[in-house]
NUVEXFI-963769 format. One line per field, with one value per atom (N, C-alpha, C): residue number from 1; residue in one letter; chain; atom name; x, y, z. Coordinates in steps of 0.2 Angstrom, whole numbers. Atoms other than C-alpha are relative to their C-alpha. Layout:
# residues N
seq c(NUM|...)
type c(A|...)
mol c(A|...)
atom c(CA|...)
X c(X|...)
Y c(Y|...)
Z c(Z|...)
# end
This chain:
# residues 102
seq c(1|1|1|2|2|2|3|3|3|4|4|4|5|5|5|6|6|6|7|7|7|8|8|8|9|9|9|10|10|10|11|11|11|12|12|12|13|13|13|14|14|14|15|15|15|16|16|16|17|17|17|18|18|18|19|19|19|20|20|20|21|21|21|22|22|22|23|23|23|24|24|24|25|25|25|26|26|26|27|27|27|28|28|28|29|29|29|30|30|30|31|31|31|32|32|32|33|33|33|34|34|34|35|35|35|36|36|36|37|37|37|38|38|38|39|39|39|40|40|40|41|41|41|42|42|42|43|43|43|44|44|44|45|45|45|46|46|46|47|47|47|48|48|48|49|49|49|50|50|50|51|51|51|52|52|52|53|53|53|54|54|54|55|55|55|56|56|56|57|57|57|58|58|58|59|59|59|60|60|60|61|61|61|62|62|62|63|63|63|64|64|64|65|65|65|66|66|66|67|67|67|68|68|68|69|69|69|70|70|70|71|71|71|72|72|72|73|73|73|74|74|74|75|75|75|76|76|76|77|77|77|78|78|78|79|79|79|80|80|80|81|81|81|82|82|82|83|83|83|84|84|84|85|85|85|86|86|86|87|87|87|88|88|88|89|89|89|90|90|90|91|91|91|92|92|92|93|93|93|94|94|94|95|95|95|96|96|96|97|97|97|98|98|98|99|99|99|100|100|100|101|101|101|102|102|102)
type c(X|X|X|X|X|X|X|X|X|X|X|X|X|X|X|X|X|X|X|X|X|X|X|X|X|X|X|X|X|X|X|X|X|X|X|X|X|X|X|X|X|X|X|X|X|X|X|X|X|X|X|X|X|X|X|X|X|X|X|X|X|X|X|X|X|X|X|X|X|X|X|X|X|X|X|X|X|X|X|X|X|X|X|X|X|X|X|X|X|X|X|X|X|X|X|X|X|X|X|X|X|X|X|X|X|X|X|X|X|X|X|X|X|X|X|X|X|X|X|X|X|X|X|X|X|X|X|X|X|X|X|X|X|X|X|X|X|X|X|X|X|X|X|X|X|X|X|X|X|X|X|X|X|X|X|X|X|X|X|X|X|X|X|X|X|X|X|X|X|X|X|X|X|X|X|X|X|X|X|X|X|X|X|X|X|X|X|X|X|X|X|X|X|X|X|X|X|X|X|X|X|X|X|X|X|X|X|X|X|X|X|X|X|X|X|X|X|X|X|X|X|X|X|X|X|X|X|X|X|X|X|X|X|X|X|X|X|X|X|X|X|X|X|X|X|X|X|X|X|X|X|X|X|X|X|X|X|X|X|X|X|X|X|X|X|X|X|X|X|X|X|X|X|X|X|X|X|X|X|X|X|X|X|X|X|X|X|X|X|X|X|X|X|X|X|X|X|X|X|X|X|X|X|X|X|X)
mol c(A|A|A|A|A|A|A|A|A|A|A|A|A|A|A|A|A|A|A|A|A|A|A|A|A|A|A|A|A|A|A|A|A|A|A|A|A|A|A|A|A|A|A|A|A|A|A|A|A|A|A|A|A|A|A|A|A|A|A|A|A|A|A|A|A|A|A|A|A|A|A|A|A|A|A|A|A|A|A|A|A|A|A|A|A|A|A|A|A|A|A|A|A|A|A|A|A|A|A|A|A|A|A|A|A|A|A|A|A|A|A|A|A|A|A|A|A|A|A|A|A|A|A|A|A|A|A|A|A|A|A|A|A|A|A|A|A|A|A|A|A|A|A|A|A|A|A|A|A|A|A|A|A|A|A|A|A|A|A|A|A|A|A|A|A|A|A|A|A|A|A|A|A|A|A|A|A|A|A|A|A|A|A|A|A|A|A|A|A|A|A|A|A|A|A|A|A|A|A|A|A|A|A|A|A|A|A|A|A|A|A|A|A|A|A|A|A|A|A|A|A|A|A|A|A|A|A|A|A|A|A|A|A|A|A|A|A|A|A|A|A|A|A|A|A|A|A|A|A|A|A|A|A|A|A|A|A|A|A|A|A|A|A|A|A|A|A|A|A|A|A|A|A|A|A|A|A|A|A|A|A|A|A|A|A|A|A|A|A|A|A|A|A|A|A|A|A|A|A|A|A|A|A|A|A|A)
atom c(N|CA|C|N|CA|C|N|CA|C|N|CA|C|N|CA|C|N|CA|C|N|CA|C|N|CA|C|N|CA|C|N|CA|C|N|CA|C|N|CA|C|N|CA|C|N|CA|C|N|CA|C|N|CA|C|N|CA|C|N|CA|C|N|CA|C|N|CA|C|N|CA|C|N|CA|C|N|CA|C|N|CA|C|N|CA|C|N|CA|C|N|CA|C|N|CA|C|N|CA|C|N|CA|C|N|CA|C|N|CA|C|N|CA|C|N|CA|C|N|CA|C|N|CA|C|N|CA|C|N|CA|C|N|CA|C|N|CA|C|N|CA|C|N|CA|C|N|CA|C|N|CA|C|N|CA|C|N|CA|C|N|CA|C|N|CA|C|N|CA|C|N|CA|C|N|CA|C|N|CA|C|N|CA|C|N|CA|C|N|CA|C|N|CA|C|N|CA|C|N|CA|C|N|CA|C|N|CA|C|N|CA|C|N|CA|C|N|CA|C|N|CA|C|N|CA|C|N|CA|C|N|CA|C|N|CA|C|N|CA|C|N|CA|C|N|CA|C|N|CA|C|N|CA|C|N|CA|C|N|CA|C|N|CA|C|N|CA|C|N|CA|C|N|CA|C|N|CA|C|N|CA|C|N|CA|C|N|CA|C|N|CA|C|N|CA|C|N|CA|C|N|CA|C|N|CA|C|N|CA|C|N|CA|C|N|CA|C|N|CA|C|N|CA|C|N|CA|C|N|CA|C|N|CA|C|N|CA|C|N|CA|C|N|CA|C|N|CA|C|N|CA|C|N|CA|C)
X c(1|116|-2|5|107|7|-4|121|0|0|114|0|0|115|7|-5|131|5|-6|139|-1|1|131|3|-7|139|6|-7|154|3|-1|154|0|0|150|5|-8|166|6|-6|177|1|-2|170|0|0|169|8|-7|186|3|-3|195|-2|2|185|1|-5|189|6|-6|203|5|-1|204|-2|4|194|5|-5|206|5|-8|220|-1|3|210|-3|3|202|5|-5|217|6|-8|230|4|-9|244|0|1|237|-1|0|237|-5|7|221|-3|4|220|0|-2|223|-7|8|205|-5|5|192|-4|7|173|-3|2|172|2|-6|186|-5|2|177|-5|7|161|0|-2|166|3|-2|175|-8|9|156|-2|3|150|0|-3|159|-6|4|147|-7|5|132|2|-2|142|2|-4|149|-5|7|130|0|3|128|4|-2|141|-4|6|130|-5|8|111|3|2|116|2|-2|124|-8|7|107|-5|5|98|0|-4|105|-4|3|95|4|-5|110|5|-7|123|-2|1|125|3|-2|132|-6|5|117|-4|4|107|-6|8|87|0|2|91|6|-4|104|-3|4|91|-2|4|86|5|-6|102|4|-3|108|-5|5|92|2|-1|97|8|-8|117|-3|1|110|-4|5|99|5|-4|113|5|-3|123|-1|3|112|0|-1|108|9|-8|127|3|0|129|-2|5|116|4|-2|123|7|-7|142|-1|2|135|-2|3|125|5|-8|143|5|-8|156|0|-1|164|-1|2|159|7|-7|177|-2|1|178|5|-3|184|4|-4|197|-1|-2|194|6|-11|210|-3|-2|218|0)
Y c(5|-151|-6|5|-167|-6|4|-179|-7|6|-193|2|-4|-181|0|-5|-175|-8|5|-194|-4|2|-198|5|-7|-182|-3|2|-188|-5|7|-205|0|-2|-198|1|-4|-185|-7|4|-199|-5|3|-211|2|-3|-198|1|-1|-193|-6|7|-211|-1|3|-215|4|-6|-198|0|1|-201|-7|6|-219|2|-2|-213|4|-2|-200|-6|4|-213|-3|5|-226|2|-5|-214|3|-5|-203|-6|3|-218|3|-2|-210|9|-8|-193|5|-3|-177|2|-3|-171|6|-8|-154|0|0|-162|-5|4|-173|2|-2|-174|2|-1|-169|-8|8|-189|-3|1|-191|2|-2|-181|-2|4|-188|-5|5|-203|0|0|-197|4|-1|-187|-6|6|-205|-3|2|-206|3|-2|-195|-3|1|-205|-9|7|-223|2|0|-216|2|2|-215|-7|6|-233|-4|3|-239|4|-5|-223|-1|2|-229|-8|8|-248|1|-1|-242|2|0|-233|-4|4|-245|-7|5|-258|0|-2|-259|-2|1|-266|3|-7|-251|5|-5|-242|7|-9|-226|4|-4|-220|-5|4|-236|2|-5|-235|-3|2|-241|5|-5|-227|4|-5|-215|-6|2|-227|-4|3|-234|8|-6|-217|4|-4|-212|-6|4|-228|3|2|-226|11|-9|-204|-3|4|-215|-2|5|-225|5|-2|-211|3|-5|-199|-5|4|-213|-1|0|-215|5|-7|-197|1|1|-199|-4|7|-214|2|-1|-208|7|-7|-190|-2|1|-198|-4|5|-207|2|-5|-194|1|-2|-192|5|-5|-181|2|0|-174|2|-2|-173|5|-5|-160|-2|1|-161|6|-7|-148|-1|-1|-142|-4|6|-153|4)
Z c(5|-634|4|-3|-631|0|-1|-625|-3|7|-636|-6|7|-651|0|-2|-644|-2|3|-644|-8|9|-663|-3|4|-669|1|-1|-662|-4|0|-667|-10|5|-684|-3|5|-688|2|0|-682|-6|10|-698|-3|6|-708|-1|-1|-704|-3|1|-707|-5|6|-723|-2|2|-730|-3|0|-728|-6|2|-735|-9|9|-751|-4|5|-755|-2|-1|-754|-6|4|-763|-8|6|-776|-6|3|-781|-3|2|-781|1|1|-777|-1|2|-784|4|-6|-776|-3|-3|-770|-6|2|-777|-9|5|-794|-4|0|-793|-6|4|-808|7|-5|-801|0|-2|-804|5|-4|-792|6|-6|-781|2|2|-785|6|-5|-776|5|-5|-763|4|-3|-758|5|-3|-758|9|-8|-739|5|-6|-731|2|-3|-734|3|-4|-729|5|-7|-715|4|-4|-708|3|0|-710|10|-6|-694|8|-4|-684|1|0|-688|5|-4|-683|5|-5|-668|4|-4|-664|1|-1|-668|2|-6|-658|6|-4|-643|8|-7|-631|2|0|-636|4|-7|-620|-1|3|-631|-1|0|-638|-4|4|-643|3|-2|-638|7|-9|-620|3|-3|-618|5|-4|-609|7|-5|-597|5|-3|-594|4|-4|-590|6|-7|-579|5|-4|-568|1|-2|-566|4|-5|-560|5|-4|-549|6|-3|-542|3|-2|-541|7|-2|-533|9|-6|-518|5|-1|-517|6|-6|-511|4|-5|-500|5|-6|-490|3|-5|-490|5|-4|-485|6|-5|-471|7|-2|-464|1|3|-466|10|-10|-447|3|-1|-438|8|-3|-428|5|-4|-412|3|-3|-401|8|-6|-387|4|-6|-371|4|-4|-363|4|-6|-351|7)
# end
């Protein structure tokens, strides 16, 4: 899976989870769940398309290094930086010497 897809998924069931959550609370009053009109529930639904709204402004952000619209370019630089990294300390690594008998 597309690791920009993979962190909006993400970023998604965490608000869907926590508004869920609050909706029941706020919805029922006090009430238990399994006790809910289809009104009741009605409004609790409404969670799934607000809990989009903090995900879109995240993506549409263009300085949010999660998965804003510089996320791609910022992660092709930092595989960039790594990649020379390996390079440099590979080219460095000691090389042990050997002691012949005395």
């Amino acid at each position: 899976m597309n690791p920009k897809f993979q962190s909006m998924l993400d970023s998604y069931v965490r608000n869907l989870a926590g508004q869920v959550a609050a909706a029941v609370v706020l919805v029922g009053q006090g009430a238990n769940p399994a006790s809910f009109t289809s009104s009741q529930w009605a409004d609790v639904s409404n969670v799934l398309w607000t809990t989009l709204i903090p995900v879109a402004l995240r993506y549409i952000n263009k300085k949010d290094p999660a998965f804003g619209l510089i996320a791609k370019p910022l992660l092709e630089g930092a595989k960039k930086e790594t990649a020379k990294a390996i390079k440099k300390t590979a080219k460095k690594a000691p090389v042990k010497k050997t002691t012949k008998g005395k």
